[in-house]
Backbone as a ProteinNet text record, in pm:
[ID]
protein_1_A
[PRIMARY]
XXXXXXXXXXXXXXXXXXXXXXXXXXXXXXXXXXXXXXXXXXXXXXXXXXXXXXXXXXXXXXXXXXXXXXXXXXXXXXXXXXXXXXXXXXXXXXXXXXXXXXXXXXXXXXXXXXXXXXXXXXXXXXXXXXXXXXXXXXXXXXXXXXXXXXXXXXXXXXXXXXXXXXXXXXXXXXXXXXXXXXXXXXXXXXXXXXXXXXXXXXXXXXXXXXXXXXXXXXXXXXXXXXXXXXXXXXXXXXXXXXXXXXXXXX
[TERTIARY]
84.6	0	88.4	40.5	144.4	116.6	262.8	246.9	217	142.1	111.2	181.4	187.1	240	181.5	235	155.2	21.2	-13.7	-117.7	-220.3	-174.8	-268.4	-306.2	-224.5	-271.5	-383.2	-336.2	-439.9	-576.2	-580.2	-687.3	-776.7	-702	-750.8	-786	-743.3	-783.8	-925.4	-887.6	-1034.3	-1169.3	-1135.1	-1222.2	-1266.4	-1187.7	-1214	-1267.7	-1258.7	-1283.4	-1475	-1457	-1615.9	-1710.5	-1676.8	-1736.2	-1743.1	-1657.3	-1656.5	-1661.5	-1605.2	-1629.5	-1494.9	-1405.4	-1217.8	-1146.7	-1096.6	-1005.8	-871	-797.8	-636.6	-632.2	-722.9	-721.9	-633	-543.9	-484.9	-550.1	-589.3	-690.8	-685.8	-768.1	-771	-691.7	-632.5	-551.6	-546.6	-555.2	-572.6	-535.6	-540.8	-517	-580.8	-593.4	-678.9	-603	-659.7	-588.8	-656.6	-571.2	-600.4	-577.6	-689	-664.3	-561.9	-464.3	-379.7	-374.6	-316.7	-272.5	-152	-124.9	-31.6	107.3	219.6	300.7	418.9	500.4	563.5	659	720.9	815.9	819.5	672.9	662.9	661	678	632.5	473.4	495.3	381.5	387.7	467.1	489.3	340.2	250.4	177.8	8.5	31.8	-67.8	-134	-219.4	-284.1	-380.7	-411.3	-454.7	-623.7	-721.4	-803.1	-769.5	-703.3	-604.1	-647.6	-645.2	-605	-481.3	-428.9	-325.6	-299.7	-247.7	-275.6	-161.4	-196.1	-102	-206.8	-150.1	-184.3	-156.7	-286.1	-327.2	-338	-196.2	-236.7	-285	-352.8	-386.5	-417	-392.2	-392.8	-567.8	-666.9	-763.6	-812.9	-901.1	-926.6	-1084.5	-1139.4	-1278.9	-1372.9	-1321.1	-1428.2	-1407.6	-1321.4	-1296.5	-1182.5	-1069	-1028.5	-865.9	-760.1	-648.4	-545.6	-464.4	-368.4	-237.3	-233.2	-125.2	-151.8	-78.3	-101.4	18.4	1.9	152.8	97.5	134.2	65.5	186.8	137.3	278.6	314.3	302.7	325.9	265.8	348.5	294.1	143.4	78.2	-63.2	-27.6	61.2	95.3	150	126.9	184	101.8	86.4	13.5	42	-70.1	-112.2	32.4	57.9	176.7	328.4	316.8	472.9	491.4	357.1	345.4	356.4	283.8	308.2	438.5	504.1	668.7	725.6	714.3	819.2	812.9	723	641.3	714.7	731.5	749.8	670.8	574.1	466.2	483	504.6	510.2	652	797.8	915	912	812.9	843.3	754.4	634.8	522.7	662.3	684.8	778.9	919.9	967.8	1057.1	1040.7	904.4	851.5	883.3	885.5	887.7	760.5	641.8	540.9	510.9	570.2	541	403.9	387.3	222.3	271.9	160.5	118.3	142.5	206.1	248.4	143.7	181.8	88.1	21.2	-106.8	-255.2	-318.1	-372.4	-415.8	-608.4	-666.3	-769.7	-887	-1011.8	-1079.9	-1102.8	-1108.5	-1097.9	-997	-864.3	-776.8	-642.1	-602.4	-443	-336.6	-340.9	-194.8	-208.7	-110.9	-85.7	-36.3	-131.1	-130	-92.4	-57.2	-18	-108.1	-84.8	-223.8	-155.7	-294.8	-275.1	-313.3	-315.6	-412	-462.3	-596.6	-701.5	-662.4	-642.8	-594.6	-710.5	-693.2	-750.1	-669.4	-652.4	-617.4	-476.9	-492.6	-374.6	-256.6	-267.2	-146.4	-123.5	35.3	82.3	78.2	7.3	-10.7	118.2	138.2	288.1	231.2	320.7	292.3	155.7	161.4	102.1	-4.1	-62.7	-130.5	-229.3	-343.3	-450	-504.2	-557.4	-569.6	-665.5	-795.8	-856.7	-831.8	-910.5	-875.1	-897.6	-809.9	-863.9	-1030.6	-1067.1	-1230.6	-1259.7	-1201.5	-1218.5	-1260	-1354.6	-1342.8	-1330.8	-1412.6	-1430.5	-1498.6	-1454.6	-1560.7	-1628.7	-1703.6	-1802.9	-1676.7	-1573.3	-1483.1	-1411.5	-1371.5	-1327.8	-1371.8	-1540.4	-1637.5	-1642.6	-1687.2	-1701	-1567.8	-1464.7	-1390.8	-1334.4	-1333.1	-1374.4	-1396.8	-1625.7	-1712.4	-1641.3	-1562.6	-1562.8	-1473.2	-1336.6	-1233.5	-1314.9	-1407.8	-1420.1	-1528.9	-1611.1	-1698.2	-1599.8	-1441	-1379.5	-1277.3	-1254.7	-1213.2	-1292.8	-1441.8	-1522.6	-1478	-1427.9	-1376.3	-1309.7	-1184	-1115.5	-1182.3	-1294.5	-1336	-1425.8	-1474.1	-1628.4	-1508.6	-1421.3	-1306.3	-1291.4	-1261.6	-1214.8	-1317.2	-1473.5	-1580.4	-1639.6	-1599.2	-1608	-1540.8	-1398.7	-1293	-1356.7	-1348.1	-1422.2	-1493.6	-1624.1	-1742.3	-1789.8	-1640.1	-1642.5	-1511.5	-1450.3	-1361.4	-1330.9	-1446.5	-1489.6	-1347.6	-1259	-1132.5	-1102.5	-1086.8	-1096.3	-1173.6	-1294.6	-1402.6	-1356.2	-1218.4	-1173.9	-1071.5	-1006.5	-840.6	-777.1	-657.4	-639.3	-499.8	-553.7	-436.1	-368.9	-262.3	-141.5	-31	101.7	245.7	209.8	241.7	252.4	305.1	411.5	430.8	345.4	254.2	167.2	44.9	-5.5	-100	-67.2	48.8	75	47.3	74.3	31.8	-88.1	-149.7	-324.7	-400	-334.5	-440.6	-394.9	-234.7	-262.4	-311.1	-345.4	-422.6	-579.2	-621.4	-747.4	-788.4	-669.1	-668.5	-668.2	-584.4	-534.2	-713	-763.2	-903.3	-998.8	-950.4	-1098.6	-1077.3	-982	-952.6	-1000.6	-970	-1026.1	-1152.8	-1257.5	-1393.4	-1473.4	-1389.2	-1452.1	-1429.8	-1366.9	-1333.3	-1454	-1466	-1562.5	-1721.7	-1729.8	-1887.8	-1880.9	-1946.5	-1885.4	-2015	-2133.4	-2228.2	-2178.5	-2242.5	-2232.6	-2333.7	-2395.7	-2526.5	-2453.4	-2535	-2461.6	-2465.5	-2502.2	-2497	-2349.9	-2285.7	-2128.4	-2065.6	-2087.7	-1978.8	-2041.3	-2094.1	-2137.6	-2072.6	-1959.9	-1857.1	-1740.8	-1710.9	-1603.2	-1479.8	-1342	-1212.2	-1191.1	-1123.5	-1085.3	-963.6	-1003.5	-919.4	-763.5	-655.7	-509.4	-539.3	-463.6	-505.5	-461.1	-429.8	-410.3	-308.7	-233.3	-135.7	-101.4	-68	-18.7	77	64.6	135.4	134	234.6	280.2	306.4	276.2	265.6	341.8	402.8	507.4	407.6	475.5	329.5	325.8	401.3	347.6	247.5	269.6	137.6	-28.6	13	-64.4	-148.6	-56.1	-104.3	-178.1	-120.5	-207.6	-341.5	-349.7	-474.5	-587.1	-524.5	-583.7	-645.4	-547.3	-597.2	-709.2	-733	-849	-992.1	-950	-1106.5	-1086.3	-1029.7	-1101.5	-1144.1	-1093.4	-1149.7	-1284.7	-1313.7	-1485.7	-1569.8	-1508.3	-1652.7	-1611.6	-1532.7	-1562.8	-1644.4	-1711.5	-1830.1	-1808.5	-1615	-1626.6	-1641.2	-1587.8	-1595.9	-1702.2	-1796.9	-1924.8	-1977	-2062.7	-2159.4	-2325.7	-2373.2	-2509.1	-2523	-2524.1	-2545.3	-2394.7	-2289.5	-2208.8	-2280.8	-2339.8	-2424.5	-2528.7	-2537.7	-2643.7	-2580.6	-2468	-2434.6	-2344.1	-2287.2	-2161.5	-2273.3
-118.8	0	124.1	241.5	364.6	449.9	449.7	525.6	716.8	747.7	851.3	974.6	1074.4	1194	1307.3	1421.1	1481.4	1558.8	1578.8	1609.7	1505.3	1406.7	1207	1232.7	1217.2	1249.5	1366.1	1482.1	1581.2	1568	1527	1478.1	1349.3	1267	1170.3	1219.3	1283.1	1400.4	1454.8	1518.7	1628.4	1490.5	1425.7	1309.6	1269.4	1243.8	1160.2	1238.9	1365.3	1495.1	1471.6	1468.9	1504.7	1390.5	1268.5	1139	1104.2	1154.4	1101	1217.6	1333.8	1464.7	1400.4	1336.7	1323.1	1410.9	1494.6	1608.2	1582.6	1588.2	1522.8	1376.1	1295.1	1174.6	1107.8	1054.8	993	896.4	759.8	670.2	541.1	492.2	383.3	309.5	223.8	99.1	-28.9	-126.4	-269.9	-337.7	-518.4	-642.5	-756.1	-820.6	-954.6	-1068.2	-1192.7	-1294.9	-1377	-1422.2	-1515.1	-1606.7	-1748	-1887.7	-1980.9	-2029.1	-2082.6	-2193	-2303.7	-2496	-2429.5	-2509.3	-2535.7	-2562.8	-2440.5	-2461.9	-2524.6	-2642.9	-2750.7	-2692.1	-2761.3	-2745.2	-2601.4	-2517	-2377.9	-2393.2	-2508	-2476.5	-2423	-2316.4	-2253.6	-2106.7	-2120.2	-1942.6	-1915.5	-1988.3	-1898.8	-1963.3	-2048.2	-2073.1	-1981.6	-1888.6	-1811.4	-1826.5	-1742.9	-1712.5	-1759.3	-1772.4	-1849.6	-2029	-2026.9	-2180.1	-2232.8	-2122.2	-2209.8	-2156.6	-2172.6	-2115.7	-2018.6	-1901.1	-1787.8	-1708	-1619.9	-1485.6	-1356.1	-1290.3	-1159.1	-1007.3	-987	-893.9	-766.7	-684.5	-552.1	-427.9	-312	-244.5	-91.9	-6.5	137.7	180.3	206.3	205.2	395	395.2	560.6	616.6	668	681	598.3	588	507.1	328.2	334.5	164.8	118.3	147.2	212.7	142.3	61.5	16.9	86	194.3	281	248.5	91.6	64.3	-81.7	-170.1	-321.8	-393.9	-465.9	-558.2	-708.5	-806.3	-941.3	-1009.6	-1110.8	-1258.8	-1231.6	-1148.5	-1162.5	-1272.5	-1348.5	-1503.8	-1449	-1555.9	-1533.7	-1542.8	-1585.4	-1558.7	-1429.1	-1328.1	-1198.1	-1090.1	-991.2	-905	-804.2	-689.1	-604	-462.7	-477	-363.7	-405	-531.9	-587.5	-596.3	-656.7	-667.6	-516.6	-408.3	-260.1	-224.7	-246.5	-223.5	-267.5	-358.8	-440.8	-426.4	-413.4	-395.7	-288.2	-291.2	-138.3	-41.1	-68.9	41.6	98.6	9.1	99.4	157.1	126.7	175.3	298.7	295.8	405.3	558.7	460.9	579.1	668	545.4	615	695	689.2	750.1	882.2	893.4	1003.8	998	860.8	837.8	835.4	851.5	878.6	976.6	1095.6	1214	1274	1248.5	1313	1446.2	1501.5	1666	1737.7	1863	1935.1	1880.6	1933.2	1971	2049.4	2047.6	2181.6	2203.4	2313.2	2309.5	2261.2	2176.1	2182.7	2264.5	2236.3	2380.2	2459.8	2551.6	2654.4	2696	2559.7	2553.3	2618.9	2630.4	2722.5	2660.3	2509.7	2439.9	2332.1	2332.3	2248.9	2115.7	2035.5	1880.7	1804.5	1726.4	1603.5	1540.2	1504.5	1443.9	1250	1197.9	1085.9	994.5	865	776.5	685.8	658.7	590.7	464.4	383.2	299.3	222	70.8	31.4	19.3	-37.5	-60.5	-172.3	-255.1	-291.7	-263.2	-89.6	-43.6	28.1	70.2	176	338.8	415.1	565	589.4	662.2	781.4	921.5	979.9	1141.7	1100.3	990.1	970.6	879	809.6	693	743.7	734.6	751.6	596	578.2	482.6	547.3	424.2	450.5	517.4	562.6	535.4	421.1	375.7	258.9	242.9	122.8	174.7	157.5	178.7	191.8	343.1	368.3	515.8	644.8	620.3	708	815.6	988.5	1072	1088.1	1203.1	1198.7	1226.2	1317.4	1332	1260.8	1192.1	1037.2	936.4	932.8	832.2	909.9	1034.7	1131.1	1061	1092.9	1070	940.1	819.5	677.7	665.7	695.1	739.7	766.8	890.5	917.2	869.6	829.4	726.3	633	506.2	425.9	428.8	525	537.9	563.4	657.1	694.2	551.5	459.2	346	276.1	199.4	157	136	251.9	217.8	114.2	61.7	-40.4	-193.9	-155.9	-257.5	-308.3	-211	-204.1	-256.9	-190	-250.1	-416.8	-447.6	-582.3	-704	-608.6	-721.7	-680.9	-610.4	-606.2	-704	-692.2	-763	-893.6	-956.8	-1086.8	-1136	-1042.8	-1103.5	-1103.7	-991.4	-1037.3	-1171.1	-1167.2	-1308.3	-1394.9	-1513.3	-1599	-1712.9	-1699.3	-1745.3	-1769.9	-1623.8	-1557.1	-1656.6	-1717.1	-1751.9	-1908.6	-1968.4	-2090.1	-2052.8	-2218.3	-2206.2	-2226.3	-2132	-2126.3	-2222.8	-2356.6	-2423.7	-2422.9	-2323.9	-2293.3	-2282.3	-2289.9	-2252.3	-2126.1	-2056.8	-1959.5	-1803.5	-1859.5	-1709.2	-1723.9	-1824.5	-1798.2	-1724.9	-1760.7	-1683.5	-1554.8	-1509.1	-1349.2	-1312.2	-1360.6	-1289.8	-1280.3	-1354.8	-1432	-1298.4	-1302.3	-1143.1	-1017.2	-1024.1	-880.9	-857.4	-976.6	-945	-953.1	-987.6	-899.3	-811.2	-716.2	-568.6	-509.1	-535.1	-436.6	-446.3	-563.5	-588.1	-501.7	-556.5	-408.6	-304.2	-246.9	-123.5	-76.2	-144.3	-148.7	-135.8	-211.5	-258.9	-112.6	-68.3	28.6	183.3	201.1	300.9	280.9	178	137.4	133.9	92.9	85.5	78.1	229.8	293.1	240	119	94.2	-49.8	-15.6	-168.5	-189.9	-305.2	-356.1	-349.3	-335.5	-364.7	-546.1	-599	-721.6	-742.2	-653.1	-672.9	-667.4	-624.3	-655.3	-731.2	-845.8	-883.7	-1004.6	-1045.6	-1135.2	-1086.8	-1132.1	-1037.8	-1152.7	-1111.9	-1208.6	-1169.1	-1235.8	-1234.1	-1131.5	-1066.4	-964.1	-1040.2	-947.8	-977.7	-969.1	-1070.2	-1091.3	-964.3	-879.1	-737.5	-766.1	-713.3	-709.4	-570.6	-578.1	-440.3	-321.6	-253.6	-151.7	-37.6	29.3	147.3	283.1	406.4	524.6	617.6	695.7	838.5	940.3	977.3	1107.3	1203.5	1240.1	1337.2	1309.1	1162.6	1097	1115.9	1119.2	1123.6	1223.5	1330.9	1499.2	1530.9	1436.7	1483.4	1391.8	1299.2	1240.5	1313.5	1416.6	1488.2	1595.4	1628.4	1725.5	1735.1	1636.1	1586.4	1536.9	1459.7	1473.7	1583.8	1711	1846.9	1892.4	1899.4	1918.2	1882.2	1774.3	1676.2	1753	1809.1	1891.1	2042.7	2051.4	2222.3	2250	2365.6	2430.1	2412.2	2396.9	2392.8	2222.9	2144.7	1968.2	1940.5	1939.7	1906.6	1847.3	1690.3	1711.1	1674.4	1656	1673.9	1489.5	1420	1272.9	1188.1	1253.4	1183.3	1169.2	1222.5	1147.7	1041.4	1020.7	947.6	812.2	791.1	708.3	610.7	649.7	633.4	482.4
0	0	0	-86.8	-86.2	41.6	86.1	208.4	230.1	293.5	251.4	290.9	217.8	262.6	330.9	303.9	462.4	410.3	300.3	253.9	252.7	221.4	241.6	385.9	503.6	612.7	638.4	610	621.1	579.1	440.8	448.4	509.9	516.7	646.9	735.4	806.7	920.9	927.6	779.1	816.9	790.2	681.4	703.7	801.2	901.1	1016.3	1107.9	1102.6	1212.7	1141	1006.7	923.4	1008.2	1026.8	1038.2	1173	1274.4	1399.2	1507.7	1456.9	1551.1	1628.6	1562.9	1689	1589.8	1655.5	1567.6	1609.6	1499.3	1449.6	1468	1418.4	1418.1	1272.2	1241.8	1169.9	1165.5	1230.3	1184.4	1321.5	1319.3	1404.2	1386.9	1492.8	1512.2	1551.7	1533.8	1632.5	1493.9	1598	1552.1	1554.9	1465.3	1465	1439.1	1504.2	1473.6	1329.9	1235.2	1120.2	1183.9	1203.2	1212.6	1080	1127.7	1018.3	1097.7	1002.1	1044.2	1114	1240.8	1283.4	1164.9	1209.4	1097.2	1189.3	1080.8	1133.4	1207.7	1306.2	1410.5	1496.8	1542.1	1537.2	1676.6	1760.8	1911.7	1970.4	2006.3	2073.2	2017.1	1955.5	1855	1826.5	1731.9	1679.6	1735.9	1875	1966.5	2014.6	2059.3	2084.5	2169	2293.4	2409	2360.9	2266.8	2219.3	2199.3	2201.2	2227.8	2057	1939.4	1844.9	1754.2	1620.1	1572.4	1476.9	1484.9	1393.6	1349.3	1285.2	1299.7	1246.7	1314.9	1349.7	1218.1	1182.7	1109.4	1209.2	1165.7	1249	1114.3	1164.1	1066.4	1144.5	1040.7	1041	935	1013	906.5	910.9	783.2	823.4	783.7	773	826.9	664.2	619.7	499.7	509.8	647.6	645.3	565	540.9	397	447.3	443.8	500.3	450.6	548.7	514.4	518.5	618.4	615.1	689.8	670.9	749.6	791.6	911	889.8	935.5	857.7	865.4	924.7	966.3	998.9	1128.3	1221.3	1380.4	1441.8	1503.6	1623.7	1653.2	1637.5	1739.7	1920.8	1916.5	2091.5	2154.3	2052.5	2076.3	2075.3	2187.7	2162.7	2130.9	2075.5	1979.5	1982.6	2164.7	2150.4	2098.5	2138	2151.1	1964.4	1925.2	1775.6	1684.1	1758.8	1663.4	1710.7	1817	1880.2	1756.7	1743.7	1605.5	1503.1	1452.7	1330	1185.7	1120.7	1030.5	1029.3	1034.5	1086.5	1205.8	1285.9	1410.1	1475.4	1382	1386.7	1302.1	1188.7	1123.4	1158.2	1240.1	1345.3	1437.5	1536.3	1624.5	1620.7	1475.8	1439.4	1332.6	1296.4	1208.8	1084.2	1033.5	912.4	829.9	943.8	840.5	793.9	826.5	763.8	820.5	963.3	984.4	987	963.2	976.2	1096.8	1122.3	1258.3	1350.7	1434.3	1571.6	1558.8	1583.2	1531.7	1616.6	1651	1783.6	1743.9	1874.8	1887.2	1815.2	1759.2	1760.5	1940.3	1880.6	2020.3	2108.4	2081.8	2160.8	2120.2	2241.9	2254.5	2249.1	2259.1	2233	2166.6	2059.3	1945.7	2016.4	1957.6	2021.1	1861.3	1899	1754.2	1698.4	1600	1527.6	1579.2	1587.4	1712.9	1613.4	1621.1	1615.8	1761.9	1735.3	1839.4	1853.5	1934.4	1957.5	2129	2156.5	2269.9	2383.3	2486.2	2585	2594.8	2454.9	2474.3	2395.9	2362.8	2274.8	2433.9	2354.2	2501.8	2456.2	2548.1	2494.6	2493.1	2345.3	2332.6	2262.4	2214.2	2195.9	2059	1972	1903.6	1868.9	1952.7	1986.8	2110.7	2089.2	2221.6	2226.6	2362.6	2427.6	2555.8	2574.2	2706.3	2847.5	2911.1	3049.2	3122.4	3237.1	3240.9	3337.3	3325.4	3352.4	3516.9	3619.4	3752.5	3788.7	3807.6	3915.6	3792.6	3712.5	3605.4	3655.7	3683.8	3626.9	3552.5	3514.3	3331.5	3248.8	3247.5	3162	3101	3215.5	3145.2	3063.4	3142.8	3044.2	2960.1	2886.2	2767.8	2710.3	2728.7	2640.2	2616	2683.9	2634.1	2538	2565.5	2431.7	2310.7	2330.2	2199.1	2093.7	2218.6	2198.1	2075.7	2181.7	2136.8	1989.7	1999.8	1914.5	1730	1728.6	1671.5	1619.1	1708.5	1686.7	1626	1621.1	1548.7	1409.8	1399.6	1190.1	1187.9	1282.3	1187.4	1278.9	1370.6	1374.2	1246.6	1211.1	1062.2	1005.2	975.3	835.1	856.3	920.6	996.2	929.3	1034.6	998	860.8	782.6	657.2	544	632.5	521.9	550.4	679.2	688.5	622	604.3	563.2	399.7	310.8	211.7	124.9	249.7	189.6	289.2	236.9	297.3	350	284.5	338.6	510.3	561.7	679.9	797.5	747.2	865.9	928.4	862.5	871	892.5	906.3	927.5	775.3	729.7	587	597.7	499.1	483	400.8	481.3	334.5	441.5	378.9	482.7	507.6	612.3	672.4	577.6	487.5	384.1	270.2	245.7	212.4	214.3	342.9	394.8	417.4	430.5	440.9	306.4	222.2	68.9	63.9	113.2	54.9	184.6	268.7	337	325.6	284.8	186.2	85.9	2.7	-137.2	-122.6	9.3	71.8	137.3	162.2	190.7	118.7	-19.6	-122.9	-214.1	-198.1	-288.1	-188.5	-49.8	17.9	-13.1	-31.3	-71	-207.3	-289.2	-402.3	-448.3	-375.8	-348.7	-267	-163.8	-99.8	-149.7	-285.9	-396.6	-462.3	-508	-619.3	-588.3	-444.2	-358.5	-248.2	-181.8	-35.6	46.3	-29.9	59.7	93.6	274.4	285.5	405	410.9	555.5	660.4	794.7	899.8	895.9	822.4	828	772.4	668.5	667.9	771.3	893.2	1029.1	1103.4	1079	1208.4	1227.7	1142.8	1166.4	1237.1	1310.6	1419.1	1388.8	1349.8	1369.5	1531.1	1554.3	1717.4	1725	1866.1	1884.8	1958.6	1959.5	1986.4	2149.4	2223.4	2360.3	2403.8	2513.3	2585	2662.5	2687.8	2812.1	2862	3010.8	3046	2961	2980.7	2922.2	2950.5	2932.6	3059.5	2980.7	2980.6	2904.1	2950.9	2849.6	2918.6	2940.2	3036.6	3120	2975.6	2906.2	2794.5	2716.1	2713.3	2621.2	2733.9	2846.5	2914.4	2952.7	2923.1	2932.7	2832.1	2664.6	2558.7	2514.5	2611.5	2661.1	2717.7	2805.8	2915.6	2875.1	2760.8	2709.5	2603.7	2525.9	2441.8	2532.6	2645.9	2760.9	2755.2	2801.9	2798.4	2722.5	2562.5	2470.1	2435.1	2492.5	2428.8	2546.9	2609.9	2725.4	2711.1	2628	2624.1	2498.2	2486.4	2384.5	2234.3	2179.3	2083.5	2010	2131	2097.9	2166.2	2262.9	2312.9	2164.8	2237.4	2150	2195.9	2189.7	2230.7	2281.5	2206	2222.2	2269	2346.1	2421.9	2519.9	2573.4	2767	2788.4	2583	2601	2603.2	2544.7	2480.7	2604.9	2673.9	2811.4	2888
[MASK]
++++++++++++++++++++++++++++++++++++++++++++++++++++++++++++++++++++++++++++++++++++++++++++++++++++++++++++++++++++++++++++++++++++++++++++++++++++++++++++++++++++++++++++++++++++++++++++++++++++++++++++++++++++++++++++++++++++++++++++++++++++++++++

């Protein structure tokens, strides 16, 4: 997939700002496990916390469901951070090889925050990655911004149970060697992509196949990432990010 430049981003952005009301969103993040045959002499490498055998589809998605970037072939016994830690995607996030767009400030707001991507609970927050609070002892601010967290993440779940439910491959275990199957689900990203250019409708009956999510493990955040966490719950309750149907929704 062509990696994008800083105008590709920008517009991802305002996209995603149009569709979800999360401003400087670069695009959702997570991982799914592909069921594959046990590949010969692999140990417990690609055993997985579902107790069957896989590897792991991570993905960068952006508000039309749309795959901006992917990395396939990580152990199914590995989770989602240790897997974007390693990853090219996620060496070239953390080193600014993707070329995102400055720091912009908020609407309304006075300090230029980074354009992020949304992420769950088992990535680790950095200057560029948002992630939950965790769910003990929540104020409304916190739950507000969960909400909106999670509501803004939704895309690469839709993407996910989209890709699923149009290649029927996916819903089994795919018996092929292992660098096989890495070809065979990038050439069903590069076709969703394709497919979702060509016809932007789809049922909610297209997601209602779910691949299994990457098991979670602890993970620990630098307080800056934490501040620019802090600073987006404030954003979703002040006048210019408020929105009317976050209180309903929590």
């Amino acid at each position: 997939m062509p990696e994008p430049n800083t105008q590709m981003w920008e517009g991802i952005t305002e996209n995603f700002y149009r569709t979800t009301q999360f401003p400087n969103c670069l695009g959702a993040l997570d991982g799914k496990h592909i069921r594959i045959r046990k590949p010969p002499r692999s140990g417990s490498k690609f055993f997985n916390y579902k107790k069957y055998f896989s590897i792991v589809l991570l993905a960068l998605v952006d508000s039309n469901y749309k795959f901006i970037a992917i990395d396939v072939g990580a152990y199914g016994s590995t989770g989602d951070s240790r897997i974007f830690k390693n990853s090219v995607m996620g060496r070239h996030i953390t080193s600014g090889r993707m070329k995102f767009p400055n720091p912009k400030c908020l609407p309304g707001g006075q300090i230029a925050l980074p354009h992020v991507l949304v992420a769950d609970e088992a990535f680790a927050s950095s200057q560029n990655i948002l992630k939950p609070y965790p769910q003990r002892g929540l104020d409304i601010r916190k739950r507000v911004y969960n909400y909106r967290l999670s509501r803004a993440r939704r895309m690469v779940e839709c993407a996910f149970g989209i890709l699923a439910n149009k290649w029927r491959i996916l819903h089994t275990s795919i018996q092929l060697d292992v660098k096989h199957v890495d070809m065979v689900i990038k050439a069903c990203c590069v076709l969703h992509n394709f497919l979702r250019l060509k016809d932007r409708y789809f049922s909610f009956d297209d997601m209602c196949h779910n691949l299994t999510d990457v098991h979670c493990h602890a993970t620990r955040s630098t307080i800056h990432a934490l501040q620019i966490r802090d600073h987006f719950a404030d954003f979703f309750l002040s006048p210019e990010g408020e929105v009317h149907w976050q209180y309903h929704k929590m």
